[in-house]
CHARMM-style PDB file with segment names, atoms N, HN, CA, C and O in Angstrom:
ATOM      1  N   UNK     1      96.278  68.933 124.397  1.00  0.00      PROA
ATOM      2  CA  UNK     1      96.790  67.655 124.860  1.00  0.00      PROA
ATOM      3  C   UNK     1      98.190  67.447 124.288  1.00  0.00      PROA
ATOM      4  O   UNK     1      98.551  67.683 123.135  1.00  0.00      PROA
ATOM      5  N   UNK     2      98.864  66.995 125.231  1.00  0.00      PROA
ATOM      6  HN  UNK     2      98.571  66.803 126.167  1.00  0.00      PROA
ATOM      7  CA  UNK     2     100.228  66.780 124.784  1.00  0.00      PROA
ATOM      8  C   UNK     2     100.106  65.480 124.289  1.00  0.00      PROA
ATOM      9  O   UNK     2      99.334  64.672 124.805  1.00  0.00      PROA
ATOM     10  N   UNK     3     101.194  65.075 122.805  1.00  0.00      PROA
ATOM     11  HN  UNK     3     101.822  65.731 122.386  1.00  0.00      PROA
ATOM     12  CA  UNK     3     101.409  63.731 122.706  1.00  0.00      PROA
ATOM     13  C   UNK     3     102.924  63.256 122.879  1.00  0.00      PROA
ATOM     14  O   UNK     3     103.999  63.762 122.557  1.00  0.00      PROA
ATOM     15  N   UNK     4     102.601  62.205 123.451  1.00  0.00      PROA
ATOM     16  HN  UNK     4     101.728  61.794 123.713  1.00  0.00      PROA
ATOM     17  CA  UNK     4     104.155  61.445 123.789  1.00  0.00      PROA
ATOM     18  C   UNK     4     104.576  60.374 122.329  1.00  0.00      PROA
ATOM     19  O   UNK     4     103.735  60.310 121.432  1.00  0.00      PROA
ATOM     20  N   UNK     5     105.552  59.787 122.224  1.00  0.00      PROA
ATOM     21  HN  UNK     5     106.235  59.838 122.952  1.00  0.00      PROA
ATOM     22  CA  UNK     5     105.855  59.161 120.999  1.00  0.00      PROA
ATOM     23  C   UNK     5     104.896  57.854 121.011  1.00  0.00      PROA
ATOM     24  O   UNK     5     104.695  57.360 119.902  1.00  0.00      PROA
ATOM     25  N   UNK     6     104.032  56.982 122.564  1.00  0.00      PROA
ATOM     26  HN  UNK     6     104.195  57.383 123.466  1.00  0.00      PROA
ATOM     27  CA  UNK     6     103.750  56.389 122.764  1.00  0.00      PROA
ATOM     28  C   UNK     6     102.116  56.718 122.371  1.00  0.00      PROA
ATOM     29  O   UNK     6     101.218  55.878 122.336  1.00  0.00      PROA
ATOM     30  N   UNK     7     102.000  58.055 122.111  1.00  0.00      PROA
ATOM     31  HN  UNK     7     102.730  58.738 122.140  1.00  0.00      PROA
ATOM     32  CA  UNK     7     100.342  58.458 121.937  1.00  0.00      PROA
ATOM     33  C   UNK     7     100.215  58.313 120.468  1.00  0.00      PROA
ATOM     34  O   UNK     7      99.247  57.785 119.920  1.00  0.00      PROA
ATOM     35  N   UNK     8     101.263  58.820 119.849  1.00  0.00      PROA
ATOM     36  HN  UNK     8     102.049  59.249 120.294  1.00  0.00      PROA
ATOM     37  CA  UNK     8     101.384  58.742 118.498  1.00  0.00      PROA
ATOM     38  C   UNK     8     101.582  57.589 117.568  1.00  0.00      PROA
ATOM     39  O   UNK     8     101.238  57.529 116.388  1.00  0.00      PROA
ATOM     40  N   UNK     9     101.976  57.002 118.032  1.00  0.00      PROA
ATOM     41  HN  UNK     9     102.255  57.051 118.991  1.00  0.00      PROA
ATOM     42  CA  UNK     9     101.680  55.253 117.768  1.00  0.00      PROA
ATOM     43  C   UNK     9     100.824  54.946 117.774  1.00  0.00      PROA
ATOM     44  O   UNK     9     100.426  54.373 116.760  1.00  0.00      PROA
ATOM     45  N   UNK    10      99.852  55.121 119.016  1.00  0.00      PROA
ATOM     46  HN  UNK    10     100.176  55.586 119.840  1.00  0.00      PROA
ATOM     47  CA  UNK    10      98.260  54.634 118.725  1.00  0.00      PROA
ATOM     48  C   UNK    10      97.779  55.704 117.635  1.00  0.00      PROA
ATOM     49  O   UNK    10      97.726  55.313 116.469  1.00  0.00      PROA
ATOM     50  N   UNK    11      97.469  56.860 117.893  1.00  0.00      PROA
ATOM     51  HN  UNK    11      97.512  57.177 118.840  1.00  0.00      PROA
ATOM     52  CA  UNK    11      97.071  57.528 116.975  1.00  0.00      PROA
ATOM     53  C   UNK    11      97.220  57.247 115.210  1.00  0.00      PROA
ATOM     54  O   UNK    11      96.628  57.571 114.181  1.00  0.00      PROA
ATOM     55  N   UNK    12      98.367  56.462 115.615  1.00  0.00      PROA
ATOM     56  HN  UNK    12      98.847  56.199 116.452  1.00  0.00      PROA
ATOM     57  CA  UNK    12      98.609  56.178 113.675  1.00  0.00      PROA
ATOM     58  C   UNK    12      98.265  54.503 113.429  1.00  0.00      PROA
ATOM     59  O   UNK    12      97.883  53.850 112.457  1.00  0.00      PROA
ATOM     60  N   UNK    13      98.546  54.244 114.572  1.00  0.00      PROA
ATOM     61  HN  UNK    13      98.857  54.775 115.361  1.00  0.00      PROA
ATOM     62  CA  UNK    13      97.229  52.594 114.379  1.00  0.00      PROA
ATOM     63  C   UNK    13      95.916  53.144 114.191  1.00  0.00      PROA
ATOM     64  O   UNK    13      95.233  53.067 113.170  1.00  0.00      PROA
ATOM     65  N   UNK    14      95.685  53.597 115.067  1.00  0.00      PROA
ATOM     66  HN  UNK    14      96.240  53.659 115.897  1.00  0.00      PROA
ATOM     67  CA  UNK    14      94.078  53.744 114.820  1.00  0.00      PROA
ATOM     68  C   UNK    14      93.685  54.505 112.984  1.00  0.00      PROA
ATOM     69  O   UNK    14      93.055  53.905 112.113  1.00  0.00      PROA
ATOM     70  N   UNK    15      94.166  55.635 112.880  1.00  0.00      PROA
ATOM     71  HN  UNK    15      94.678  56.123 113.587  1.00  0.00      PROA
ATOM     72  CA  UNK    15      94.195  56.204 111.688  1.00  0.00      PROA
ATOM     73  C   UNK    15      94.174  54.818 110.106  1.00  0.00      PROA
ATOM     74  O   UNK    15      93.453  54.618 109.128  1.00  0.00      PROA
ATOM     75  N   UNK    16      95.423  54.189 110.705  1.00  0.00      PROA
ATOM     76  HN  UNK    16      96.009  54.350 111.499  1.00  0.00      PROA
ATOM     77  CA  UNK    16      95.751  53.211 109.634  1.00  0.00      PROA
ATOM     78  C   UNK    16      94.168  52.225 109.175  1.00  0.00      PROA
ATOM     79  O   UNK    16      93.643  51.974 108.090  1.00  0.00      PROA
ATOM     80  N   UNK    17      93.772  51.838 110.773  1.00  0.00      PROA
ATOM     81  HN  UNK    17      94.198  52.041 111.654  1.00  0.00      PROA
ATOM     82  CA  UNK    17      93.074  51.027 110.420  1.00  0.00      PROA
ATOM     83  C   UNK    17      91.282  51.571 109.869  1.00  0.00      PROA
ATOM     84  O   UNK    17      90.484  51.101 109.058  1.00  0.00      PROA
ATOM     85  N   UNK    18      91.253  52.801 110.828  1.00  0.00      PROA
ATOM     86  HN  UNK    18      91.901  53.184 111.486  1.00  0.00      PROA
ATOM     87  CA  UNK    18      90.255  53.440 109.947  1.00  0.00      PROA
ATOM     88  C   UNK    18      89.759  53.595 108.315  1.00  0.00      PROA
ATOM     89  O   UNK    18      88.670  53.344 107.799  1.00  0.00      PROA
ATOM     90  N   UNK    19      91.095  54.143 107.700  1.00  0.00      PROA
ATOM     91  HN  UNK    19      91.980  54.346 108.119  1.00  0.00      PROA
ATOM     92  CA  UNK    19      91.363  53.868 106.666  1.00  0.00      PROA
ATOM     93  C   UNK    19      90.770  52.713 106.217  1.00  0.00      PROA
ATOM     94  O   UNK    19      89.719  52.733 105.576  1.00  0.00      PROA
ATOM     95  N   UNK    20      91.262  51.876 106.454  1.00  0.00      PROA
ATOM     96  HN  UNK    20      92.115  51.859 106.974  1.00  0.00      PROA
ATOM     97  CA  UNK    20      91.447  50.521 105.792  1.00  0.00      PROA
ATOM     98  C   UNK    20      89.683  49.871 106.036  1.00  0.00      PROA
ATOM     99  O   UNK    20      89.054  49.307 105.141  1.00  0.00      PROA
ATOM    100  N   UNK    21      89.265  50.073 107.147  1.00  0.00      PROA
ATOM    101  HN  UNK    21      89.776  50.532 107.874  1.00  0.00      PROA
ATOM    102  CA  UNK    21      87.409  50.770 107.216  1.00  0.00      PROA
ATOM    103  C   UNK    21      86.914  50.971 106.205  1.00  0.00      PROA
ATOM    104  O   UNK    21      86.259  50.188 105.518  1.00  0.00      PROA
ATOM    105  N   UNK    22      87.172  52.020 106.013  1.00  0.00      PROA
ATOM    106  HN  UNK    22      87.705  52.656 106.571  1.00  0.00      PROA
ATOM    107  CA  UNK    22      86.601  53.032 104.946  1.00  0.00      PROA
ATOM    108  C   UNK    22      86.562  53.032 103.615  1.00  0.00      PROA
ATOM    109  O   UNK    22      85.869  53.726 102.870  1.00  0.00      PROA
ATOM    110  N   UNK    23      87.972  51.565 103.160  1.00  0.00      PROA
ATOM    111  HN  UNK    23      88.535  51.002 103.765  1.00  0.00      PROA
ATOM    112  CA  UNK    23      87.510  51.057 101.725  1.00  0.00      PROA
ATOM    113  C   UNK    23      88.896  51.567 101.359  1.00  0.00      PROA
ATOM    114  O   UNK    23      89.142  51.014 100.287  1.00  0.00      PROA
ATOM    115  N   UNK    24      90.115  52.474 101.755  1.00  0.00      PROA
ATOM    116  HN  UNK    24      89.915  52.923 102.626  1.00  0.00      PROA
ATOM    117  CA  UNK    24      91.145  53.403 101.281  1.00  0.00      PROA
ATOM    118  C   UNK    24      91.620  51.981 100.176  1.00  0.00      PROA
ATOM    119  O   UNK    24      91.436  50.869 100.670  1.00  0.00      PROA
ATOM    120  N   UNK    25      92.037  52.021  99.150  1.00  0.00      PROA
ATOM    121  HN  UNK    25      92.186  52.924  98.748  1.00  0.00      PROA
ATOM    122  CA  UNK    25      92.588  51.067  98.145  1.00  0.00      PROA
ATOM    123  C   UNK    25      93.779  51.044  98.725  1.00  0.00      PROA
ATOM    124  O   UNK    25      93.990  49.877  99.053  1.00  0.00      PROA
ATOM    125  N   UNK    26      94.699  51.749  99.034  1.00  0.00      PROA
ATOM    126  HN  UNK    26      94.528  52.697  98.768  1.00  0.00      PROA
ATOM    127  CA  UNK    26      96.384  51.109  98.954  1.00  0.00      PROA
ATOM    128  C   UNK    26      96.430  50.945 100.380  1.00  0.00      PROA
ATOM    129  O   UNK    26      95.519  51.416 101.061  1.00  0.00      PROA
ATOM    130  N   UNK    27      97.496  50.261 100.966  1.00  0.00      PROA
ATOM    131  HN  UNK    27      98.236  49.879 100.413  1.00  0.00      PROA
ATOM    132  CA  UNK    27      97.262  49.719 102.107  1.00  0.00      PROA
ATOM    133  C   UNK    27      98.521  51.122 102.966  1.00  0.00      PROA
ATOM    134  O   UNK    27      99.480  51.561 102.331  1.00  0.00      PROA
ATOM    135  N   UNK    28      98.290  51.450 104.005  1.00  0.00      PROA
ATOM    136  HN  UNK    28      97.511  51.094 104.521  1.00  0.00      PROA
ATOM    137  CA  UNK    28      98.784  52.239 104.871  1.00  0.00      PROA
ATOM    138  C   UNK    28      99.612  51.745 105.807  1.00  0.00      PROA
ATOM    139  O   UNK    28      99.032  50.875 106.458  1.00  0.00      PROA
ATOM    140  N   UNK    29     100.743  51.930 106.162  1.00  0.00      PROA
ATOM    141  HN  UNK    29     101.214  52.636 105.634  1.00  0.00      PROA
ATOM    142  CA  UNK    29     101.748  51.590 107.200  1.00  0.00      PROA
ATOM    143  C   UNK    29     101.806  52.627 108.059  1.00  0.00      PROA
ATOM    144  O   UNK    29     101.380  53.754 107.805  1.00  0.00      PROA
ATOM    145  N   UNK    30     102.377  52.252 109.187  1.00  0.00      PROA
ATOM    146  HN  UNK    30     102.723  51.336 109.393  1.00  0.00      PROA
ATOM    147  CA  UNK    30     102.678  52.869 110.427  1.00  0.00      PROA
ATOM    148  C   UNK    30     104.207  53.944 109.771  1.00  0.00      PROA
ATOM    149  O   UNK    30     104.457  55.129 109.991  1.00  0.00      PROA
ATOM    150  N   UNK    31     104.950  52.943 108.956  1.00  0.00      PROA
ATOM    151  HN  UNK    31     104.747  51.980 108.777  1.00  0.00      PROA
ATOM    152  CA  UNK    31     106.448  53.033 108.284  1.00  0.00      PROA
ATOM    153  C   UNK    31     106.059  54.310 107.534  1.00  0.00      PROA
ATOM    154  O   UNK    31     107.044  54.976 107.217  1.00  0.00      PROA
ATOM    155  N   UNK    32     105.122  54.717 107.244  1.00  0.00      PROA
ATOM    156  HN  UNK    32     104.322  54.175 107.502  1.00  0.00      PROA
ATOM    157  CA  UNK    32     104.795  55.613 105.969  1.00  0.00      PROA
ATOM    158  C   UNK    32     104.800  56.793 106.995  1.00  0.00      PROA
ATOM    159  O   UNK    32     105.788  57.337 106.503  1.00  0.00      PROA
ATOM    160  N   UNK    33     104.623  57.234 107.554  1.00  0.00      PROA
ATOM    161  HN  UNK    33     103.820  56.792 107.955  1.00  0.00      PROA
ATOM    162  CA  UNK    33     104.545  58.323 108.640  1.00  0.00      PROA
ATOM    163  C   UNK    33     105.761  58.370 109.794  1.00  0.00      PROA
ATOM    164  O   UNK    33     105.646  58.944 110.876  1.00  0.00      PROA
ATOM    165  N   UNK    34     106.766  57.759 109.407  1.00  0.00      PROA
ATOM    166  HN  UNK    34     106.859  57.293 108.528  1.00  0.00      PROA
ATOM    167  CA  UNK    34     108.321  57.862 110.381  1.00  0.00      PROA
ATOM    168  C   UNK    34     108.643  59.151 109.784  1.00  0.00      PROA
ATOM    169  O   UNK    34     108.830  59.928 110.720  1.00  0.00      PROA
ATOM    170  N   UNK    35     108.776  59.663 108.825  1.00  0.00      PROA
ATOM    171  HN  UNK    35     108.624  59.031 108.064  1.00  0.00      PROA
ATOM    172  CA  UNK    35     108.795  61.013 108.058  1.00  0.00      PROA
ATOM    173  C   UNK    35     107.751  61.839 107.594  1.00  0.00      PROA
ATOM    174  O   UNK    35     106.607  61.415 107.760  1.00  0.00      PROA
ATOM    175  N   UNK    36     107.925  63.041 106.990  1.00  0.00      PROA
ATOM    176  HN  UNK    36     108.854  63.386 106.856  1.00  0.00      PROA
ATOM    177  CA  UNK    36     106.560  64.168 106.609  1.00  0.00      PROA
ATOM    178  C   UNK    36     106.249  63.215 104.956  1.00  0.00      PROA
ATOM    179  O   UNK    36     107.184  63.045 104.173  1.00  0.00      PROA
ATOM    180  N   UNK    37     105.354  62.882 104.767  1.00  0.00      PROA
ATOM    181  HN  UNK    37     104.595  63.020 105.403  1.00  0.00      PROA
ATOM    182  CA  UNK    37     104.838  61.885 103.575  1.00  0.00      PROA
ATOM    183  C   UNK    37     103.728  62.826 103.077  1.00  0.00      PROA
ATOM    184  O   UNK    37     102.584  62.452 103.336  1.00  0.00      PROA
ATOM    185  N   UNK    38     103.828  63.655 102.596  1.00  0.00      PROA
ATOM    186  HN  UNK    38     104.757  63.959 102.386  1.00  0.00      PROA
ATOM    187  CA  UNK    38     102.653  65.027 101.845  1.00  0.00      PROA
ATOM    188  C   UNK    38     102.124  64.337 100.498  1.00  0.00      PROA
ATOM    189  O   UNK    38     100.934  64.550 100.266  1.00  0.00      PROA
ATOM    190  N   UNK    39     102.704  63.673  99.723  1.00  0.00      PROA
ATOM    191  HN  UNK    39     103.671  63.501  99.912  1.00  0.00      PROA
ATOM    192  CA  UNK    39     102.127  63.036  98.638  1.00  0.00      PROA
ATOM    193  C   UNK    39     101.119  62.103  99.200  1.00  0.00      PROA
ATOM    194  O   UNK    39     100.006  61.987  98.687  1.00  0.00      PROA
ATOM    195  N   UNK    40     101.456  61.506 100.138  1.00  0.00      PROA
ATOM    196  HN  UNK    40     102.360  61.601 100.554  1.00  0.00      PROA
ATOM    197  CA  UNK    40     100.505  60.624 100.785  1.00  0.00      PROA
ATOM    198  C   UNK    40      98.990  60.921 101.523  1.00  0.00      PROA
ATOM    199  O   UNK    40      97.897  60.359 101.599  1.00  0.00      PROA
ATOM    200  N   UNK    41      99.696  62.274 102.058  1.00  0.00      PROA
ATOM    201  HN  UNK    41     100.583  62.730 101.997  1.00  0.00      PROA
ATOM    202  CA  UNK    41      98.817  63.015 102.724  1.00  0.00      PROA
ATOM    203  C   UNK    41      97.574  63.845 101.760  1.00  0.00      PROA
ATOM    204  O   UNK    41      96.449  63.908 102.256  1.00  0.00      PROA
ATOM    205  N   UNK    42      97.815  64.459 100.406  1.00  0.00      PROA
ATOM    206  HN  UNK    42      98.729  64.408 100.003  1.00  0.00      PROA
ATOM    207  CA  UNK    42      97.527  64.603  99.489  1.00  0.00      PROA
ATOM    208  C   UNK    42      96.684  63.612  98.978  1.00  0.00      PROA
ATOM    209  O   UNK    42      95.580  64.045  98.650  1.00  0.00      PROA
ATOM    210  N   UNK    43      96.870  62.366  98.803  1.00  0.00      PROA
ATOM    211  HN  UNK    43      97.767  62.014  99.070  1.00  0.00      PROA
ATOM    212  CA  UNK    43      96.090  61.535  97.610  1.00  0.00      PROA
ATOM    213  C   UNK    43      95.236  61.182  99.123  1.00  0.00      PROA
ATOM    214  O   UNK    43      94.172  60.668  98.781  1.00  0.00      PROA
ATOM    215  N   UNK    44      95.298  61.258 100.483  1.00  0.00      PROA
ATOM    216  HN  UNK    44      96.163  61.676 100.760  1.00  0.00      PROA
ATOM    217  CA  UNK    44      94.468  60.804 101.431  1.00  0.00      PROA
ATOM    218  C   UNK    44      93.114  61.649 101.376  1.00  0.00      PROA
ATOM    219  O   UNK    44      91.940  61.285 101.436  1.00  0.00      PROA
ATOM    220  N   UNK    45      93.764  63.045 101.228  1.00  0.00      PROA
ATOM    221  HN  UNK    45      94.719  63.341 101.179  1.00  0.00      PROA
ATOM    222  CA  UNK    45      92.624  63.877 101.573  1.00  0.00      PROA
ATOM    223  C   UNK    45      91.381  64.034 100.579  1.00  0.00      PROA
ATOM    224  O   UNK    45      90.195  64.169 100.877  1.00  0.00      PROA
ATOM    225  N   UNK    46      92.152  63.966  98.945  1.00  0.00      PROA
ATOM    226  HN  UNK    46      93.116  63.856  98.703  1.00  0.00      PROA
ATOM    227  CA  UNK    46      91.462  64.219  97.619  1.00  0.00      PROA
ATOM    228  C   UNK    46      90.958  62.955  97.856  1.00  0.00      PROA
ATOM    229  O   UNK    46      89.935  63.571  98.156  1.00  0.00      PROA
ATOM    230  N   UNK    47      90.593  61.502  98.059  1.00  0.00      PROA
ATOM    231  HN  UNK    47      91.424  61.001  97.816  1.00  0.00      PROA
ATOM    232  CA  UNK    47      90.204  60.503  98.224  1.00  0.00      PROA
ATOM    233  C   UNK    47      89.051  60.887  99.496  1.00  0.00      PROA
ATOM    234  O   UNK    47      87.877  60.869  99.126  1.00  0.00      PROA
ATOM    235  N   UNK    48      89.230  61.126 100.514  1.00  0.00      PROA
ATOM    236  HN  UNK    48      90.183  61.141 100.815  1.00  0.00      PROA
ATOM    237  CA  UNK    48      88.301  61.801 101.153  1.00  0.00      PROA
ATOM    238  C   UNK    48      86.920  62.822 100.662  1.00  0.00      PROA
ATOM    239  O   UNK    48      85.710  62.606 100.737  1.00  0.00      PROA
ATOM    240  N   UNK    49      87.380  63.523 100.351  1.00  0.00      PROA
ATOM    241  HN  UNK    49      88.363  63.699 100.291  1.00  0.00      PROA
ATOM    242  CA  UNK    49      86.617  64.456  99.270  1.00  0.00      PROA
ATOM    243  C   UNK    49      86.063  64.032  98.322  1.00  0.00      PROA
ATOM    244  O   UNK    49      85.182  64.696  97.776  1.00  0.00      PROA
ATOM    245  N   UNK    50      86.475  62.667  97.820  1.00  0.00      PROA
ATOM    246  HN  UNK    50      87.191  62.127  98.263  1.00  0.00      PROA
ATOM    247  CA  UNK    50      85.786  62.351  96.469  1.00  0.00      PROA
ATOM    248  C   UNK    50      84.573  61.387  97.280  1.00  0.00      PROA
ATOM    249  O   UNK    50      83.481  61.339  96.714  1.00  0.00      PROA
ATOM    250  N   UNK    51      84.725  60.675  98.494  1.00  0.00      PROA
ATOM    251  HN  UNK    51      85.612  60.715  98.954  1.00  0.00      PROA
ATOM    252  CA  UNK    51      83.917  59.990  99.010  1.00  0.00      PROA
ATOM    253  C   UNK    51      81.847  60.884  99.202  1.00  0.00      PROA
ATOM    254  O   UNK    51      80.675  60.552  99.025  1.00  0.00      PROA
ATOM    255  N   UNK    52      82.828  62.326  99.745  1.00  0.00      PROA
ATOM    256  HN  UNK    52      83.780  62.596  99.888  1.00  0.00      PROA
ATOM    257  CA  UNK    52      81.119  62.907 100.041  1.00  0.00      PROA
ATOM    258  C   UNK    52      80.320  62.895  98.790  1.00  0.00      PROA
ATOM    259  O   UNK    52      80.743  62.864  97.634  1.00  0.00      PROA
ATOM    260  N   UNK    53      78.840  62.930  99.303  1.00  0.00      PROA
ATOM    261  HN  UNK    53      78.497  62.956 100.242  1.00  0.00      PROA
ATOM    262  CA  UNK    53      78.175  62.855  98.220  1.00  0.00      PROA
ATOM    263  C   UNK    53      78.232  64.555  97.129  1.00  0.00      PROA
ATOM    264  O   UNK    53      78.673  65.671  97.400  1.00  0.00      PROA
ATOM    265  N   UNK    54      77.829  64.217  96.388  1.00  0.00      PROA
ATOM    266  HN  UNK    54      77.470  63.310  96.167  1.00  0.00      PROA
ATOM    267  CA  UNK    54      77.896  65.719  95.309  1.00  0.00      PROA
ATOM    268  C   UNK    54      77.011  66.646  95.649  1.00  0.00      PROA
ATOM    269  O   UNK    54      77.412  67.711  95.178  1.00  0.00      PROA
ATOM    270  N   UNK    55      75.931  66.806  96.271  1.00  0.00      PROA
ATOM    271  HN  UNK    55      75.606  65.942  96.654  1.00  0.00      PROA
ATOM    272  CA  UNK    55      75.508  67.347  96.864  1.00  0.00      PROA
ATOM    273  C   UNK    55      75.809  67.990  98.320  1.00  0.00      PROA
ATOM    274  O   UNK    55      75.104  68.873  98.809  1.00  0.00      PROA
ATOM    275  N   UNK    56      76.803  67.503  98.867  1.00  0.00      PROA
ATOM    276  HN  UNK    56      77.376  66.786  98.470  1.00  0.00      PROA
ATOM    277  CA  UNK    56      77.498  68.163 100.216  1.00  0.00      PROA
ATOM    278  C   UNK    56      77.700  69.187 100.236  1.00  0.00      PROA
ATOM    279  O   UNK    56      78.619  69.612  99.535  1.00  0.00      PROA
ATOM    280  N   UNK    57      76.826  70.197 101.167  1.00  0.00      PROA
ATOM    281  HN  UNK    57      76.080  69.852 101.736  1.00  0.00      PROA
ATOM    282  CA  UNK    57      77.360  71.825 101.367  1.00  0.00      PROA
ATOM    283  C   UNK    57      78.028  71.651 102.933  1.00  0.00      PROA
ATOM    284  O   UNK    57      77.489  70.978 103.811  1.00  0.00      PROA
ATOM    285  N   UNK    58      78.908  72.163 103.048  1.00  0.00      PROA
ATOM    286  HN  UNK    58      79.346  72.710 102.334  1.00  0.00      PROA
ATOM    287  CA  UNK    58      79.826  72.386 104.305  1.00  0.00      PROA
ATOM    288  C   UNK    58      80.044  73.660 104.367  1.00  0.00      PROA
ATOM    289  O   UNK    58      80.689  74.371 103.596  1.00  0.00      PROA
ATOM    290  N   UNK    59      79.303  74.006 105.618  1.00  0.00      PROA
ATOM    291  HN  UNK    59      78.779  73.428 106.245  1.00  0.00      PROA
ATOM    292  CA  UNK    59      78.887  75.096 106.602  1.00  0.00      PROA
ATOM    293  C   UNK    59      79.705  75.621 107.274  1.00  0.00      PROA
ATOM    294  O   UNK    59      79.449  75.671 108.477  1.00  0.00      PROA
ATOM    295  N   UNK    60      81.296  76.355 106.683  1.00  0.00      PROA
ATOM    296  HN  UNK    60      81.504  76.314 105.706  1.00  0.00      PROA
ATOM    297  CA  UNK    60      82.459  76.716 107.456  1.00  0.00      PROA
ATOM    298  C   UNK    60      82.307  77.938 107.729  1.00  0.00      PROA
ATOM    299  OT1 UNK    60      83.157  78.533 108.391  1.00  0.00      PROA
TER     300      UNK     60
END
């Protein structure tokens, strides 16, 4: 699927507000993703990961 700049906008609303769902502590902007934000992207994912339970085996 191709995205247009207009797909990607939703895509980062929706993302934002998921987040914000899910309990994420610092609050997420649309502004935070006008550029490559890897620190951000980083503390998103390790925050992710810390959510599964300790027992999680993932079947890759």
């Amino acid at each position: 699927m191709l995205y247009t700049l207009k797909n990607c906008i939703f895509v980062s609303q929706d993302f934002t507000e998921m987040m914000r769902a899910l309990g994420y502590p610092r609050l997420i902007s649309m502004e935070n993703f006008r550029t490559p934000n890897f620190m951000l992207v980083s503390e998103i994912l390790i925050w992710l990961v810390k959510r599964l339970p300790p027992n999680h085996h993932n079947n890759l």
